[in-house]
C-alpha positions in Angstrom: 24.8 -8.0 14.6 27.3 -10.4 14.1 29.0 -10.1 17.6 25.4 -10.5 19.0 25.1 -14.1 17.0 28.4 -15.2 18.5 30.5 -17.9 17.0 30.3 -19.7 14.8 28.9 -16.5 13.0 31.2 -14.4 10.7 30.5 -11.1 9.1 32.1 -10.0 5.5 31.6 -6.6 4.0 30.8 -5.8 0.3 29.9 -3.1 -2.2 27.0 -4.7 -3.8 27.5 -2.2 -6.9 30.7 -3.8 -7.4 30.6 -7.5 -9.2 34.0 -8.1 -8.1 33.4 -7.5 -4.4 30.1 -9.5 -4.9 31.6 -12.5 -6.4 34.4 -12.4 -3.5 31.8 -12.4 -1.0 30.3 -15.7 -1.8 34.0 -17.2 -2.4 35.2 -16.2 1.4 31.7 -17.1 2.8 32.1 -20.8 1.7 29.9 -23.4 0.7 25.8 -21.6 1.0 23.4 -23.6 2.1 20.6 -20.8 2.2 21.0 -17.5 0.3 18.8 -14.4 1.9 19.6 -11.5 -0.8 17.9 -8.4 1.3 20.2 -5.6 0.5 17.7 -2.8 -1.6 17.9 0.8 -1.6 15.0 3.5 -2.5 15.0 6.1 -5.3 11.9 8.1 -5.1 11.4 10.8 -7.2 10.2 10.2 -10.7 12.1 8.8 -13.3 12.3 12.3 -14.8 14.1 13.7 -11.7 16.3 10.9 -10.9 19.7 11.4 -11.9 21.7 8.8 -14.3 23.6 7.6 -11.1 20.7 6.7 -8.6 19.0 4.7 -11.7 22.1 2.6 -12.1 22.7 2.5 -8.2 19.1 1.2 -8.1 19.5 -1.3 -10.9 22.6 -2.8 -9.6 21.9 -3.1 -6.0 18.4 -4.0 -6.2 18.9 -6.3 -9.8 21.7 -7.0 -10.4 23.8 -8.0 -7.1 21.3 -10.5 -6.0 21.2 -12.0 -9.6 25.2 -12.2 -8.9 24.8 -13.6 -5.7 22.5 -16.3 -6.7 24.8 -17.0 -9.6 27.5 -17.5 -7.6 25.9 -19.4 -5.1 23.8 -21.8 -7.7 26.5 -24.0 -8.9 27.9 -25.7 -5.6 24.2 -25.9 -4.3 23.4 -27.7 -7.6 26.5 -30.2 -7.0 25.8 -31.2 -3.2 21.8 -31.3 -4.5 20.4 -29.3 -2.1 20.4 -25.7 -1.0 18.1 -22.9 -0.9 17.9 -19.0 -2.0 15.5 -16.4 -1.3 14.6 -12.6 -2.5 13.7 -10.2 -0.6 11.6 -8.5 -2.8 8.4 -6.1 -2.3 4.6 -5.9 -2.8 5.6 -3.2 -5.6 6.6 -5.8 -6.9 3.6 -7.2 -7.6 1.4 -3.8 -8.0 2.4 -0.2 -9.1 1.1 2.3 -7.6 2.1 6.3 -6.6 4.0 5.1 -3.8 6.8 3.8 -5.3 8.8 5.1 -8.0 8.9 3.7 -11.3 12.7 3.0 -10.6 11.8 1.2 -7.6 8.8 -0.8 -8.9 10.8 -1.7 -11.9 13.8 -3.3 -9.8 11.5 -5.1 -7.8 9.6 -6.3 -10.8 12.7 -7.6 -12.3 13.6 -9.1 -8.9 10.5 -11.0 -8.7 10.7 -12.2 -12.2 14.3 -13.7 -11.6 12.4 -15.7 -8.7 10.6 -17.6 -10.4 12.5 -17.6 -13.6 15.2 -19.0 -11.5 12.9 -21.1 -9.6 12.1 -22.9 -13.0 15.7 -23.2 -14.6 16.3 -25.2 -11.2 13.8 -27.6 -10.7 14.7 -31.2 -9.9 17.7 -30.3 -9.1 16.8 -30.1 -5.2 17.6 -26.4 -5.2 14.4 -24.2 -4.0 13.9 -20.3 -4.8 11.5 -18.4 -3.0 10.9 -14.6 -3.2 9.4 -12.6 -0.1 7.1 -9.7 -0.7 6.4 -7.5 2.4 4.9 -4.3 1.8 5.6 -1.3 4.4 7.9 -3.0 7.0 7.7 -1.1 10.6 10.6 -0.4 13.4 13.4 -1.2 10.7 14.7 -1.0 7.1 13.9 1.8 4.6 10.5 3.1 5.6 10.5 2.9 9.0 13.8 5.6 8.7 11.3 7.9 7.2 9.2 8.0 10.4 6.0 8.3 8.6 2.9 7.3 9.3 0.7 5.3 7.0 -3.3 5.4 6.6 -5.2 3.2 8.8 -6.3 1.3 5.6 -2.9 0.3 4.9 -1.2 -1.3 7.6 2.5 -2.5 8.3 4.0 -5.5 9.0 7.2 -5.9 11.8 10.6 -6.9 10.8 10.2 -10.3 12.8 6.9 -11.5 10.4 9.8 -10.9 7.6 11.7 -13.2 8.8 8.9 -16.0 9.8 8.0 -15.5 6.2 11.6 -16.4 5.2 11.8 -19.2 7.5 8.3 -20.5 5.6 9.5 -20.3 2.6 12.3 -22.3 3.2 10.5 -25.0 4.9 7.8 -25.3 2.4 9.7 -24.7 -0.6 7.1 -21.8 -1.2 8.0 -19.8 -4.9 6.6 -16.7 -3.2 5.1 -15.5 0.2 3.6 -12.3 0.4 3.5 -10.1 3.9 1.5 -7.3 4.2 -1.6 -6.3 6.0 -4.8 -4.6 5.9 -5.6 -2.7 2.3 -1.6 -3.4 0.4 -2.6 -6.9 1.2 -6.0 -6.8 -0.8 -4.4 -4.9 -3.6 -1.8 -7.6 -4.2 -4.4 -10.3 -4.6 -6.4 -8.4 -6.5 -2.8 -6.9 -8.9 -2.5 -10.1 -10.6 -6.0 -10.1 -12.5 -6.2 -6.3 -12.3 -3.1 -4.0 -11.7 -4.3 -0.9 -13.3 -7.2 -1.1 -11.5 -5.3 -1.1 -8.3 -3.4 1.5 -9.2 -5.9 3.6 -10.1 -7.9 3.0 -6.5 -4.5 3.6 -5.0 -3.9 6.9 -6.2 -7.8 7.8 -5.6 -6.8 7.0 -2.3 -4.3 10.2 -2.1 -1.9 7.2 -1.4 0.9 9.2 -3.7 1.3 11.6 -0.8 3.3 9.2 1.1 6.1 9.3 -1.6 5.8 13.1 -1.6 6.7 12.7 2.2 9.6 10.6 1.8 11.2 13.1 -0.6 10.7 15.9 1.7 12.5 13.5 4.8 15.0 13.1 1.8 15.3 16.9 1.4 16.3 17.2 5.0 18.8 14.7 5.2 16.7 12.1 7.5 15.6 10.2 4.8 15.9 6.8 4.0 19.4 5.9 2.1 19.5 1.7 2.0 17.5 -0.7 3.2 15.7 -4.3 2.5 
């Protein structure tokens, strides 16, 4: 990826469960002008069948890194008065439903909270926060590994809308742009006034066999491991 940029592009590795390496990151990265925290990985089985490590795995690289990274990257941002960071977050997110874990939701829950919180704690100060919501992403990232197909009611969106939602919510100083089509789309409008509801239509819907197919890609080894 990096190589395909060109200069003056550079490329620096990390172990985002690591707070160490994650701090180091941002110091041999330099001064941030715009911070894109994308890095997420999936756990989906129930919280009852996840083991103790994939929780914490979860926690930290979903949570807790890009809280680090943003913490990191907060206080020069603050000093030159300008400066921008964005989460990648997810429409779970915004809704639960069957198909996404309760680990999952939860971190992206969290993620989306931090968002705005942050958004708030740095207002006037000529830093903007913005979180990005997509829901199934096609042709890259976690789901599109899994190689399954959704209903016709739910739609995906490509990795390149992503990215134009990024680019809008740095340009517009939005605090959250949601991308997702067709049904996921309806159900986060309709999440924020009534997300048991949604919920409840969702798994109606038979939508909870989609997790159920991931796991089975899981079980035999072409499942998705990390992702945005």
């Amino acid at each position: 990826m990096v190589t395909e940029l060109g200069p003056p592009a550079r490329g620096f590795a990390a172990d985002l469960t690591n707070l160490t390496e994650v701090r180091d990151l941002l110091d041999n990265a330099g001064p941030v002008d715009i911070l894109v925290a994308c890095a997420g990985i999936d756990v989906p089985q129930d919280l009852a069948d996840a083991s103790d490590e994939a929780v914490e795995e979860a926690m930290r690289v979903n949570l807790l890194a890009p809280a680090a990274l943003a913490r990191a990257a907060v206080a020069p941002m603050k000093k030159r008065g300008v400066g921008h960071i964005v989460f990648i977050g997810s429409v779970a997110g915004l809704v639960a439903t069957p198909i996404n874990s309760s680990v999952y939701t939860a971190t992206k829950w969290g993620l989306r909270g931090l968002g705005l919180a942050l958004r708030q704690e740095l207002h006037g100060t000529g830093v903007g926060v913005s979180t990005v919501l997509p829901a199934a992403v096609r042709d890259a990232g976690m789901f599109a590994r899994t190689g399954i197909t959704l209903p016709w009611y739910t739609g995906t969106s490509s990795p390149q809308e992503v990215a134009r939602a990024v680019v809008r919510a740095v340009e517009r100083d939005r605090p959250e742009v949601v991308v997702a089509a067709g049904g996921e789309r309806l159900g986060a409008a309709i999440s924020g006034v009534a997300p048991v509801l949604v919920g409840r239509l969702a798994r109606m819907a038979g939508l909870g066999r989609i997790r159920q197919a991931v796991l089975e890609a899981r079980s035999r080894g072409d499942g998705p491991v990390a992702g945005g």
